[in-house]
TIRO-2110 file (N, C-alpha, C; in Angstrom, 1 decimal):
// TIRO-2110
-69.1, -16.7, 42.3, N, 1, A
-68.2, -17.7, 41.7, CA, 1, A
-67.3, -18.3, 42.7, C, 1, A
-67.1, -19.4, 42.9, N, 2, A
-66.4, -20.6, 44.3, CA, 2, A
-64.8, -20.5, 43.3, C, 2, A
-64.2, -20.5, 44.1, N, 3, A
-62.4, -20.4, 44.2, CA, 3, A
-62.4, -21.4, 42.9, C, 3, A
-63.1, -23.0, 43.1, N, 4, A
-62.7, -23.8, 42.1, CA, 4, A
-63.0, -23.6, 40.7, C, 4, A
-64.5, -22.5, 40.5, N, 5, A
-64.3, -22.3, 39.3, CA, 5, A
-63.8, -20.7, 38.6, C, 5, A
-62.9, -20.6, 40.0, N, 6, A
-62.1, -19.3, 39.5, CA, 6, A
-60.8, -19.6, 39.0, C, 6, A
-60.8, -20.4, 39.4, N, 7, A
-59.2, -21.4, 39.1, CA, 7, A
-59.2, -22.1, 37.9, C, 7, A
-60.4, -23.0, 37.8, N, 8, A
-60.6, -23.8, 36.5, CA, 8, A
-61.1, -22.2, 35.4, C, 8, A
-61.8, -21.0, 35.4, N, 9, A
-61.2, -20.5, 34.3, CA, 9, A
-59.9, -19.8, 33.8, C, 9, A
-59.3, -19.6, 35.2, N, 10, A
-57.8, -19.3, 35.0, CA, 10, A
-56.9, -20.7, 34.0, C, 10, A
-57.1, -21.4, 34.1, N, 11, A
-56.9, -22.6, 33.7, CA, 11, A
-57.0, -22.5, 32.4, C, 11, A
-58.1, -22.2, 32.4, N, 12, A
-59.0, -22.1, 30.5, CA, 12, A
-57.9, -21.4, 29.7, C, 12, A
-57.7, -20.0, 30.5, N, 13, A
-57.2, -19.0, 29.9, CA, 13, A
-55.7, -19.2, 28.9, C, 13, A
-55.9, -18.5, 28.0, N, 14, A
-54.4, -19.3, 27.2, CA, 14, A
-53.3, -18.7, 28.5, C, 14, A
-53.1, -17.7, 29.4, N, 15, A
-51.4, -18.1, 29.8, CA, 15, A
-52.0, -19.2, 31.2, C, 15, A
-53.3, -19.8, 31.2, N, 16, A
-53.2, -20.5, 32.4, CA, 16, A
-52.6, -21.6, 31.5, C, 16, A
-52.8, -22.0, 30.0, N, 17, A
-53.0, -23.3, 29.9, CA, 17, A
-51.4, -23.1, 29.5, C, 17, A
-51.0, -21.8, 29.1, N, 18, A
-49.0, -22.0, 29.2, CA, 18, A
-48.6, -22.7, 30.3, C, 18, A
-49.2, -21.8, 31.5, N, 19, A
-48.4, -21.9, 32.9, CA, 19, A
-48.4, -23.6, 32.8, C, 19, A
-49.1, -24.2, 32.6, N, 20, A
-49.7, -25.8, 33.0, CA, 20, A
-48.6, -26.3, 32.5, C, 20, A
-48.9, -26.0, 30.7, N, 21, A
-47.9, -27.1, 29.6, CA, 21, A
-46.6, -26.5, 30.2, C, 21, A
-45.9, -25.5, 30.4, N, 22, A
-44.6, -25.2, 31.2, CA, 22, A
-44.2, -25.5, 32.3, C, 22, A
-45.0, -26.1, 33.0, N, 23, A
-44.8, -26.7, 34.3, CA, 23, A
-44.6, -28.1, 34.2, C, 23, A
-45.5, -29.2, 33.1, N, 24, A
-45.3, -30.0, 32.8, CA, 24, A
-44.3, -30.5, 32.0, C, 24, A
-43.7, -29.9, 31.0, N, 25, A
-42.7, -29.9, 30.5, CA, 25, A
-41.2, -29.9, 31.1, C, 25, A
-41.7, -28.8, 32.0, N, 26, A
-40.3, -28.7, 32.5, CA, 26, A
-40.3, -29.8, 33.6, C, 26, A
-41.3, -30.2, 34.1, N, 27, A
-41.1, -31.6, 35.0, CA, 27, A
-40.6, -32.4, 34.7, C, 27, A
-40.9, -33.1, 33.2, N, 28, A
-40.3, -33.7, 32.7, CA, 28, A
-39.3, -33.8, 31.7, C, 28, A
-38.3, -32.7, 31.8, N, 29, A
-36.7, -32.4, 31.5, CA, 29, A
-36.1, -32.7, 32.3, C, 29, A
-36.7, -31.9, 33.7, N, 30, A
-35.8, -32.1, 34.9, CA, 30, A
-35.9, -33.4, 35.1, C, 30, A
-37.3, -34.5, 35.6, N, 31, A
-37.1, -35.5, 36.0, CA, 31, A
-36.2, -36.7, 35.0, C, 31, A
-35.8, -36.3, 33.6, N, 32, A
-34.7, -36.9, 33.0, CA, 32, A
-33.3, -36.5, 33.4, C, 32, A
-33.0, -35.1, 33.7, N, 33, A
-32.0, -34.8, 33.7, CA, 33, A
-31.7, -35.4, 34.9, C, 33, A
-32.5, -36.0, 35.9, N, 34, A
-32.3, -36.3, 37.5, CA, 34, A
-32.0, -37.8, 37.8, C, 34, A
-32.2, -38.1, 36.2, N, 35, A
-31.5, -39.9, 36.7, CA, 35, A
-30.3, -40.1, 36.1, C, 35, A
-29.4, -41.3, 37.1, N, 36, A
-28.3, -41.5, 37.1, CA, 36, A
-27.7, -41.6, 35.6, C, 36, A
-28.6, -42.1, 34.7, N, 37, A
-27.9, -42.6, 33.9, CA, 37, A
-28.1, -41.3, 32.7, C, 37, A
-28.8, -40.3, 33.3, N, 38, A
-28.6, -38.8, 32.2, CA, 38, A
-27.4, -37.9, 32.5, C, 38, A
-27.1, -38.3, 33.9, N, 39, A
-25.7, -37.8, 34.3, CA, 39, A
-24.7, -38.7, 33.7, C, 39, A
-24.7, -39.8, 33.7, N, 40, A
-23.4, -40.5, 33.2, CA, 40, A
-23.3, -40.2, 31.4, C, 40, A
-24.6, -40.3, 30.9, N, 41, A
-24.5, -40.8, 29.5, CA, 41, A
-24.8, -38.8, 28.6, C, 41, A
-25.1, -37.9, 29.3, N, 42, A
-25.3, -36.7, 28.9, CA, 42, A
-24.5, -35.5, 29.9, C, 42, A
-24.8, -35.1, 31.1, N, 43, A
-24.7, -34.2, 31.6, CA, 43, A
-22.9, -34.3, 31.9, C, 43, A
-22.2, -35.1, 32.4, N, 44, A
-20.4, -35.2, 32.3, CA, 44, A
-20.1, -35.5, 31.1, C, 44, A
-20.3, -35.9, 29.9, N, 45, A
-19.8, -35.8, 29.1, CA, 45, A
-20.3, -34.6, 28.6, C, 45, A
-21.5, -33.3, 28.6, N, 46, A
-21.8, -32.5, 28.2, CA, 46, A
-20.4, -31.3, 29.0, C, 46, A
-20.6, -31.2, 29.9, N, 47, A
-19.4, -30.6, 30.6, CA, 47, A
-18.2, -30.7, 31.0, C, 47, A
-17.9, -31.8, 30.8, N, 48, A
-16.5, -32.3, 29.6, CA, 48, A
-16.1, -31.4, 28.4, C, 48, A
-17.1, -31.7, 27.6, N, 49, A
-16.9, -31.0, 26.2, CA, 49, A
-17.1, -29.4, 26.6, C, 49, A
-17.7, -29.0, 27.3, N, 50, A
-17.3, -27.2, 27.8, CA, 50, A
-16.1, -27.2, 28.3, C, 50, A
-15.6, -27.9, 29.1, N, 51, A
-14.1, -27.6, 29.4, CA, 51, A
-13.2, -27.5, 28.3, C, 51, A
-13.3, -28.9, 27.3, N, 52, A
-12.7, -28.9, 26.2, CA, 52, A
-12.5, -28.2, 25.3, C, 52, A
-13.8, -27.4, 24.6, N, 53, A
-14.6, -26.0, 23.9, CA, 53, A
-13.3, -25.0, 24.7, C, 53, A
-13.7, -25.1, 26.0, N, 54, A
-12.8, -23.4, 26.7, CA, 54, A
-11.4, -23.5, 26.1, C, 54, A
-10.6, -24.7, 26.6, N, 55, A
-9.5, -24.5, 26.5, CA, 55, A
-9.0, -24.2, 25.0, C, 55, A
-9.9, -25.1, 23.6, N, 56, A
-9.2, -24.9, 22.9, CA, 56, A
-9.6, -23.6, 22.5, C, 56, A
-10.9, -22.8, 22.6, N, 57, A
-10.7, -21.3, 22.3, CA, 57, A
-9.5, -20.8, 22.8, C, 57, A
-9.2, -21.0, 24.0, N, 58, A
-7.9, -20.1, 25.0, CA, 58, A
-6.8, -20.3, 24.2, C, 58, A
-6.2, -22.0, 23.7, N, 59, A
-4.6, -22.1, 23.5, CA, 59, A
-4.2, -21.4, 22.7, C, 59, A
-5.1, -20.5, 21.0, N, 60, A
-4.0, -19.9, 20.4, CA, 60, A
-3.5, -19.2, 21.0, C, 60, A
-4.5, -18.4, 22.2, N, 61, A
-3.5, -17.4, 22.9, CA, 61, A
-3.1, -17.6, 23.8, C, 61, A
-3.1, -18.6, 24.9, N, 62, A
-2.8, -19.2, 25.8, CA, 62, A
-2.4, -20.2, 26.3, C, 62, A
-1.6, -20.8, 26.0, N, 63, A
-0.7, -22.4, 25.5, CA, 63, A
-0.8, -22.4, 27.2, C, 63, A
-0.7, -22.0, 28.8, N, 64, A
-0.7, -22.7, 29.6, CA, 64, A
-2.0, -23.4, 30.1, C, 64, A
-2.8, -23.4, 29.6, N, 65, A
-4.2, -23.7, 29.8, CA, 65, A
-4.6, -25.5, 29.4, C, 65, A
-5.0, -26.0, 30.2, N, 66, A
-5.1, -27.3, 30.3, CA, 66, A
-6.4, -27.7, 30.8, C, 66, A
-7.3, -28.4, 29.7, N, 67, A
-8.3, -29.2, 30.1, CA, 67, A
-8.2, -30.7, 30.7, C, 67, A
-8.6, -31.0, 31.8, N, 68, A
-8.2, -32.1, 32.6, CA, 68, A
-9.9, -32.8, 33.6, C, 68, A
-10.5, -33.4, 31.9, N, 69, A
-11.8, -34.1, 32.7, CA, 69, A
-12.9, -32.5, 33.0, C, 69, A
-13.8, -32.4, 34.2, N, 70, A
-14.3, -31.3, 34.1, CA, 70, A
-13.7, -30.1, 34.6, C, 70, A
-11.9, -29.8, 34.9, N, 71, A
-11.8, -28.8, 35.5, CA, 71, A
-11.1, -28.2, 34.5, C, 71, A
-10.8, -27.4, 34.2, N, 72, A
-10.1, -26.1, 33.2, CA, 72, A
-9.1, -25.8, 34.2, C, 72, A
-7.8, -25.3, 33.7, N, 73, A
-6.5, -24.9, 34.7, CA, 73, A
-5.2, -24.4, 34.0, C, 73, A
-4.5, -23.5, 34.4, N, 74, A
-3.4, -23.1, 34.3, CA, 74, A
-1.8, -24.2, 34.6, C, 74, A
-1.4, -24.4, 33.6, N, 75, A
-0.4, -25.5, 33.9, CA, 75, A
1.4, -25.0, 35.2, C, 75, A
0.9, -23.9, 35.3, N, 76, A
2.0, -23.4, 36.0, CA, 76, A
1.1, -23.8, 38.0, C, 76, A
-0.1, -24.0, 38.0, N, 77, A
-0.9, -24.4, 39.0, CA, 77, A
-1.3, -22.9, 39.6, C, 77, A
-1.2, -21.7, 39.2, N, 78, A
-2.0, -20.8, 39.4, CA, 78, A
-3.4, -20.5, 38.9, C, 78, A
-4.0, -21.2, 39.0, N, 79, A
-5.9, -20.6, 39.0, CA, 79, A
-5.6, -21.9, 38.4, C, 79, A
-7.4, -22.2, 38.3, N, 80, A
-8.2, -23.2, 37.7, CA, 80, A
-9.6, -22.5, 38.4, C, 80, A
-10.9, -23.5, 37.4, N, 81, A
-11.8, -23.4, 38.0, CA, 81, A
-12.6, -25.0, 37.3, C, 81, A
-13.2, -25.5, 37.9, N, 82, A
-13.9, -27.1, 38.0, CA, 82, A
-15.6, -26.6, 37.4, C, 82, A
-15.6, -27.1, 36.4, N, 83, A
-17.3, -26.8, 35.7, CA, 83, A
-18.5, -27.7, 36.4, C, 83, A
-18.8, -27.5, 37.3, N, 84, A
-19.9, -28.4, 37.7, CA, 84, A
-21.5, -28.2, 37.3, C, 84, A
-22.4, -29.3, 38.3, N, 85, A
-23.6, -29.2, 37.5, CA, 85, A
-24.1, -27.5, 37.8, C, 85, A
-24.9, -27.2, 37.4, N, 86, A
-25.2, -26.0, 37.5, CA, 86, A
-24.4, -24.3, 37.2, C, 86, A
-22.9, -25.1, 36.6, N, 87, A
-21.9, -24.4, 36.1, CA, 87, A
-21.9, -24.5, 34.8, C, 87, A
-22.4, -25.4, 34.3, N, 88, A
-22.6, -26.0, 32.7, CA, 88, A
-23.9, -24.9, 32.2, C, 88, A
-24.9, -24.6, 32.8, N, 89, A
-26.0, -24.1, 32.1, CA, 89, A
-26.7, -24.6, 31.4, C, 89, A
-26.7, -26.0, 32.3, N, 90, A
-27.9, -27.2, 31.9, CA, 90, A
-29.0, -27.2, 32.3, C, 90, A
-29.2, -26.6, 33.4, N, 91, A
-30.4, -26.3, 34.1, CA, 91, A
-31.1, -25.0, 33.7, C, 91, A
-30.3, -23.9, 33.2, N, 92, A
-30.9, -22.7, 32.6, CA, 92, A
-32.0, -23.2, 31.0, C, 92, A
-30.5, -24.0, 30.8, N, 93, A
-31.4, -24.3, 29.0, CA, 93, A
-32.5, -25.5, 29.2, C, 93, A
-32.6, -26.1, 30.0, N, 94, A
-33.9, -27.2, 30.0, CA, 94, A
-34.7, -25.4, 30.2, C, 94, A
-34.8, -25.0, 30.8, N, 95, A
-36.0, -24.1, 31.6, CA, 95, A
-36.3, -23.4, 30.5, C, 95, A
-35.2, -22.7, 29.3, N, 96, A
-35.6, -22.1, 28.6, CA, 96, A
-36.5, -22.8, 27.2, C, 96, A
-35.7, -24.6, 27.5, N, 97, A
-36.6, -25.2, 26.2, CA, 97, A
-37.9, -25.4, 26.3, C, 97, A
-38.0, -25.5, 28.0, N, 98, A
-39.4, -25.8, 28.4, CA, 98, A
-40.3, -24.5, 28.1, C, 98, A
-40.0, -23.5, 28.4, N, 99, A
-40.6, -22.0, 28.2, CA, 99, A
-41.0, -22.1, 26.5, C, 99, A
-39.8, -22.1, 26.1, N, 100, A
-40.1, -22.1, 24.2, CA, 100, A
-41.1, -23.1, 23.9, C, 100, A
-41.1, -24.5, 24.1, N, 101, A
-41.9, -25.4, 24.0, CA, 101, A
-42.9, -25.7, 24.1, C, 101, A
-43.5, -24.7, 25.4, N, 102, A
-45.0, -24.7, 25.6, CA, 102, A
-45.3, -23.6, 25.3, C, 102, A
-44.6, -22.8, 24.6, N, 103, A
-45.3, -21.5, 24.0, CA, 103, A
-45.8, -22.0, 22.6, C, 103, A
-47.5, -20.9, 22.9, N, 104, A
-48.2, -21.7, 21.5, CA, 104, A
-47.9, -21.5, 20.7, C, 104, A
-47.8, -21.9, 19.3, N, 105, A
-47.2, -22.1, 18.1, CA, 105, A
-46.7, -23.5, 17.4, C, 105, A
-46.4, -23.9, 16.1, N, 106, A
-46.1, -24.7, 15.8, CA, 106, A
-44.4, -25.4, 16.5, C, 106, A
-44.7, -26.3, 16.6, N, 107, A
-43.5, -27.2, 17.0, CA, 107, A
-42.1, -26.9, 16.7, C, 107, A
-42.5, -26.8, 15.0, N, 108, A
-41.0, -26.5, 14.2, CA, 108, A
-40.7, -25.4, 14.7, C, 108, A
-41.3, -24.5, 15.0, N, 109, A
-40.7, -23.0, 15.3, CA, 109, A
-40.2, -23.1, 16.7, C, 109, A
-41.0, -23.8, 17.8, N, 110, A
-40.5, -24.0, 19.1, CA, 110, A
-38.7, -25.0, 18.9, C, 110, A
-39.0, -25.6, 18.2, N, 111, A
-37.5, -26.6, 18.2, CA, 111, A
-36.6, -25.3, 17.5, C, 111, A
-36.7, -24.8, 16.7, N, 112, A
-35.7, -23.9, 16.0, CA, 112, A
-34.8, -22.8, 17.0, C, 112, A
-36.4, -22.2, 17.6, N, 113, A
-36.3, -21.4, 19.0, CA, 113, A
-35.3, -22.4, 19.8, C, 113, A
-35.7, -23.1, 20.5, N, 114, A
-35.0, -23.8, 21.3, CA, 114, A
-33.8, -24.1, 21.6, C, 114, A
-33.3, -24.5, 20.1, N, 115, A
-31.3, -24.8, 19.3, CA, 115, A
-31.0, -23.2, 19.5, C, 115, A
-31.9, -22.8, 18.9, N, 116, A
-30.8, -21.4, 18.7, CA, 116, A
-30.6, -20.8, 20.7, C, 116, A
-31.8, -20.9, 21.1, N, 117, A
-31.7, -20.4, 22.4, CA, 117, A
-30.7, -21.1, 23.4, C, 117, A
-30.1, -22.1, 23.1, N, 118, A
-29.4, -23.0, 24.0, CA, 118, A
-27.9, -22.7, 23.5, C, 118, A
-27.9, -22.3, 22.5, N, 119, A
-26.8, -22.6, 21.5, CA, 119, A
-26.3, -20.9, 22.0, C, 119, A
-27.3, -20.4, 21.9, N, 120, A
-26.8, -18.7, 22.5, CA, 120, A
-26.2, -18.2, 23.9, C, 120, A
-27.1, -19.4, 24.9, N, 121, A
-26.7, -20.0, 26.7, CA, 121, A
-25.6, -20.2, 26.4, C, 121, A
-25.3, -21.4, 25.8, N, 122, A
-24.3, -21.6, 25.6, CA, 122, A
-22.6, -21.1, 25.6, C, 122, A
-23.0, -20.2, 24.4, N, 123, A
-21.8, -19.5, 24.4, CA, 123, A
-21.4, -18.3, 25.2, C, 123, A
-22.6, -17.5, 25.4, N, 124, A
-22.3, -17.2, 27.0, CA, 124, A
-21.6, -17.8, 27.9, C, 124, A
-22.2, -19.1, 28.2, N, 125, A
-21.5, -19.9, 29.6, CA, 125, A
-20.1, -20.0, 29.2, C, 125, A
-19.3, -20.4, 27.7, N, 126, A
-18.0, -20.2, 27.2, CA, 126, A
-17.3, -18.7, 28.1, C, 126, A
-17.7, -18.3, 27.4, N, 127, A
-17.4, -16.6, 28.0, CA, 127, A
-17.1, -16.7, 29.5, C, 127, A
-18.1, -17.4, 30.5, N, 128, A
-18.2, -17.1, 31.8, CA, 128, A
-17.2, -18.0, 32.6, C, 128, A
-17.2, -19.1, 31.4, N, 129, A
-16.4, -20.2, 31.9, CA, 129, A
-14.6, -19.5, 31.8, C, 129, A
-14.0, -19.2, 30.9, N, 130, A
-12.9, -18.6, 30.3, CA, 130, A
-12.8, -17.5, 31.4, C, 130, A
-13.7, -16.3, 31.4, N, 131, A
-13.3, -15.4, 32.6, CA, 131, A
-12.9, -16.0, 33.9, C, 131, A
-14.2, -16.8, 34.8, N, 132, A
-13.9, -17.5, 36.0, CA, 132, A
-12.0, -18.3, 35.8, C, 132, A
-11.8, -18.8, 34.9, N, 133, A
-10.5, -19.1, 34.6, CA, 133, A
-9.2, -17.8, 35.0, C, 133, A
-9.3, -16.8, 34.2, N, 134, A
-8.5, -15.6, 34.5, CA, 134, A
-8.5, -15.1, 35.6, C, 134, A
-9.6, -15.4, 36.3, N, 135, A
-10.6, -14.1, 37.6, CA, 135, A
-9.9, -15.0, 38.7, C, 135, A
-9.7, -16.6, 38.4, N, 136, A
-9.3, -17.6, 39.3, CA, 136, A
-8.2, -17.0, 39.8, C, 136, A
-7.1, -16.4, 39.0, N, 137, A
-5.6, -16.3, 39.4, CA, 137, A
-5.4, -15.1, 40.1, C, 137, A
-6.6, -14.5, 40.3, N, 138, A
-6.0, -13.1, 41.6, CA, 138, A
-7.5, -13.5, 42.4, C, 138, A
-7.7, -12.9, 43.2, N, 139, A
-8.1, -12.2, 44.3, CA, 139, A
-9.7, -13.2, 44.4, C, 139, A
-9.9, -13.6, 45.1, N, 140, A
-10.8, -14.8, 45.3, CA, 140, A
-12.2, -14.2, 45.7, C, 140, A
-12.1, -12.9, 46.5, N, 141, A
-13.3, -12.3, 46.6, CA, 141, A
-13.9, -11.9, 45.5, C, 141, A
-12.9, -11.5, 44.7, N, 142, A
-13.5, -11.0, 43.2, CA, 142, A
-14.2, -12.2, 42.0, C, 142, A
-13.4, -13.4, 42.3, N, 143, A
-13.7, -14.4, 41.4, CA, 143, A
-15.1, -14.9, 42.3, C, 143, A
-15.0, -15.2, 43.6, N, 144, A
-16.6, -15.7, 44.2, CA, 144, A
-17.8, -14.6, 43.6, C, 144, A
-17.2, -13.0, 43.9, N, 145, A
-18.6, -12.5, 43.7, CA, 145, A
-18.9, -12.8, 42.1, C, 145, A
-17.9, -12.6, 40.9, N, 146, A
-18.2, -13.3, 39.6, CA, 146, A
-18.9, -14.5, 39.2, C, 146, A
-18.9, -15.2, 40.1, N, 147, A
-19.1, -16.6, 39.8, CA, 147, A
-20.4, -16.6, 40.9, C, 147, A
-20.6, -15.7, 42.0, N, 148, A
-22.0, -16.3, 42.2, CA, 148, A
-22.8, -15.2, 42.1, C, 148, A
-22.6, -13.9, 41.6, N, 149, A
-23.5, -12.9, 41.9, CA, 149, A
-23.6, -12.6, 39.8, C, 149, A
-22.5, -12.4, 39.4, N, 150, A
-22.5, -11.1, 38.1, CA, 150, A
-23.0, -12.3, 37.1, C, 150, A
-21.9, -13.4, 36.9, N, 151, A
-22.4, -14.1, 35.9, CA, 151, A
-23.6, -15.2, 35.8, C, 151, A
-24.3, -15.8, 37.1, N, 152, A
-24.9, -15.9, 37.5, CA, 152, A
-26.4, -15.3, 37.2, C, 152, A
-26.3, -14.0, 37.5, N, 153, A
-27.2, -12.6, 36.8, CA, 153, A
-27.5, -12.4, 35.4, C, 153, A
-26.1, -12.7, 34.5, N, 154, A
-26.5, -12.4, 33.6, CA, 154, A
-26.7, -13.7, 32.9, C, 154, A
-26.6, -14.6, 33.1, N, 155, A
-26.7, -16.2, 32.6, CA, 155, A
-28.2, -15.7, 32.7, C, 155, A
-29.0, -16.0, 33.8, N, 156, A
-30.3, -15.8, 34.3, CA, 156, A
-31.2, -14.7, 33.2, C, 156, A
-30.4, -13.4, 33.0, N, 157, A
-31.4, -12.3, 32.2, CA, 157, A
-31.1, -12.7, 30.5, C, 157, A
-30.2, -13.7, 30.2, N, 158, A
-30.1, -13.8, 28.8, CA, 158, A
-30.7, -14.9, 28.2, C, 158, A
-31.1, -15.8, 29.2, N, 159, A
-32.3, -16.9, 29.4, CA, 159, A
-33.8, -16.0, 29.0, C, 159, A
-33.7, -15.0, 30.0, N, 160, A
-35.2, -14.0, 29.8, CA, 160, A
-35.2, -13.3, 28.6, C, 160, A
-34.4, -12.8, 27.9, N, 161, A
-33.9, -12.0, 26.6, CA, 161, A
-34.4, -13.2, 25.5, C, 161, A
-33.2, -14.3, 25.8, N, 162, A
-34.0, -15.0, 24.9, CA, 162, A
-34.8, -15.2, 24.4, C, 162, A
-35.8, -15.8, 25.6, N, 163, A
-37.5, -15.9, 25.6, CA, 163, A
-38.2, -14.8, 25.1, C, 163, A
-37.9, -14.1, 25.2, N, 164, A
-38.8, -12.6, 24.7, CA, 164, A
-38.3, -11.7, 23.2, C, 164, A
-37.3, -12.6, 23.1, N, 165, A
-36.9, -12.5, 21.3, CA, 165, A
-37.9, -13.7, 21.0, C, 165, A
-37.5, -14.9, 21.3, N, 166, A
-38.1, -15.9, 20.4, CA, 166, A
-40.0, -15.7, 20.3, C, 166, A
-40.5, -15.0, 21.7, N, 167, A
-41.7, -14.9, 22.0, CA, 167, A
-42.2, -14.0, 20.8, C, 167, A
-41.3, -13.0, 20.7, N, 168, A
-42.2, -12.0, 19.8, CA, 168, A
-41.8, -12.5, 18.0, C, 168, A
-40.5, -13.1, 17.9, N, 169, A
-40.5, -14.1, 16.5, CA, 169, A
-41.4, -14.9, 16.2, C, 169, A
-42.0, -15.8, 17.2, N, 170, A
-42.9, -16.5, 16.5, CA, 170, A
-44.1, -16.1, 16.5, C, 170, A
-44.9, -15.2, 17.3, N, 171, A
-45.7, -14.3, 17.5, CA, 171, A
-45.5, -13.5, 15.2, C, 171, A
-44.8, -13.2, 15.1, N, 172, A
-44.5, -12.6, 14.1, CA, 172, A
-44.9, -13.4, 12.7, C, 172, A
-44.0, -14.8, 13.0, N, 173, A
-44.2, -16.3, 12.4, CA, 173, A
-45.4, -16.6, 11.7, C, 173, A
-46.3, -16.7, 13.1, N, 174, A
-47.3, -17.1, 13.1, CA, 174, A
-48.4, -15.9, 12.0, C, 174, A
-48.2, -15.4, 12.3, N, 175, A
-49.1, -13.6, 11.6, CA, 175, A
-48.7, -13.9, 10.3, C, 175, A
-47.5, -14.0, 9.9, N, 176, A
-46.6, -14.3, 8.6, CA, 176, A
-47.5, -15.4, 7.9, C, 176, A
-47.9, -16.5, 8.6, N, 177, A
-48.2, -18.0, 8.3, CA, 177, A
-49.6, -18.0, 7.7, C, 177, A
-50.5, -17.1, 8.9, N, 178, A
-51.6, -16.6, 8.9, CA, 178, A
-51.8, -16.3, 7.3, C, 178, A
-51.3, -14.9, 7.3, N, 179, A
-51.4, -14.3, 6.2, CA, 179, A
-51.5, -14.8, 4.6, C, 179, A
-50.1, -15.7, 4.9, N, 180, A
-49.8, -16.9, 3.4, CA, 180, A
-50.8, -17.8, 3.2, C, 180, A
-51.7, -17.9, 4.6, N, 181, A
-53.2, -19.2, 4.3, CA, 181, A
-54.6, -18.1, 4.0, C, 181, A
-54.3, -17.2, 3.9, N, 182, A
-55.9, -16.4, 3.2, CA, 182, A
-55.6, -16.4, 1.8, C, 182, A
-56.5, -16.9, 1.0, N, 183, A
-56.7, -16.8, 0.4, CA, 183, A
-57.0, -15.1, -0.5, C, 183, A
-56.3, -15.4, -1.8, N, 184, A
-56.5, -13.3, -2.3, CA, 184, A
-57.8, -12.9, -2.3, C, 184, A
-57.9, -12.1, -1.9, N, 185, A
-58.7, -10.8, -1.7, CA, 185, A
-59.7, -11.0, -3.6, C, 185, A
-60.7, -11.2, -3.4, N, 186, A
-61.8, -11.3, -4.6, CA, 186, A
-61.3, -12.6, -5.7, C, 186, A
-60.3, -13.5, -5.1, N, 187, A
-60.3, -14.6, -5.7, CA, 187, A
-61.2, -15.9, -5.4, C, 187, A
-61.1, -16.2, -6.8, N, 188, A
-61.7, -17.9, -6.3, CA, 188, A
-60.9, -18.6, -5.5, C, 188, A
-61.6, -19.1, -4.3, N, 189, A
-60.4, -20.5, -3.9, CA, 189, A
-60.9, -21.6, -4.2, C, 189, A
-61.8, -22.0, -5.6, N, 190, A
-62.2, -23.2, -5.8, CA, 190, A
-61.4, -23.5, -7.6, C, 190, A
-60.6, -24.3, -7.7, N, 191, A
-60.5, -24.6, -9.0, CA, 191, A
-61.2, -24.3, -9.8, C, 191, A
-61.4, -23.7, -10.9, N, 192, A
-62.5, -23.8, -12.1, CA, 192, A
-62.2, -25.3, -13.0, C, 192, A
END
């Protein structure tokens, strides 16, 4: 058998034909999320509105806390921290919609997966965003290794979590779906 048609049955194979539609997919999330005008008209106003989200979680308890555009901050000028791109967990959730997306199954299930998976990123990134805020006002080695090693980590493994909940829900779904289209056991499935 020659490399090319070792490749073209790898290809055949359903996780070749994932790996494909996931690759393609996510090409084309990223190559929208990469023009100027997905930054202007989505991505700063999306991380805007996470600053905005942080703070107003913080003020019942935290009145010095001030959203100002993308940076979050302490009004006495001790700590802040600035939400940028790849601080938002815009790039995590395209990857995870693209993953959900090209996994086989019906559509509706993949879009359901998808909201709920982003919407769960999401509120993590709240969490991470809010800490880096507190973590900002002492000791900087501690807030760097937070912000590029721990939360970073776990942003990354709750992306993977997700996927492997949603992977085995619709896996489940589908068997569920299955089941409801057989027809009963010694019945007619023709009108009389």
């Amino acid at each position: 058998m020659t490399r090319f048609n070792k490749l073209m049955s790898v290809a055949r194979s359903p996780a070749g034909q994932y790996l494909i539609l996931f690759g393609l997919v996510t090409l084309a999330i990223f190559s929208v999320l990469a023009t100027p005008w997905a930054e202007r008209l989505f991505v700063k106003p999306f991380t805007q509105g996470l600053v905005e989200v942080s703070a107003a979680l913080i003020r019942p308890f935290d009145s010095r806390v001030q959203a100002v555009g993308d940076i979050l901050r302490f009004n006495d000028g001790r700590g802040a921290v600035q939400v940028l791109a790849g601080c938002n967990a815009v790039e995590v959730c395209a990857l995870l919609t693209a993953a959900i997306l090209a996994f086989p199954g019906k559509l509706k299930y993949g879009l359901i997966g998808a909201s709920l998976g982003v919407l769960a990123l999401q509120t993590v990134n709240l969490a991470r965003i809010i800490s880096l805020l507190y973590l900002s006002r002492g000791s900087q080695e501690v807030f760097e290794f937070f912000h590029n090693y721990v939360w970073d980590a776990l942003i990354g493994l709750e992306g993977l979590l997700v996927f492997f909940i949603f992977a085995r829900w619709q896996a489940r779904r589908m068997a569920a779906d299955a089941r409801d289209a057989e027809p009963p056991a010694g019945g007619s499935t023709v009108p009389a």
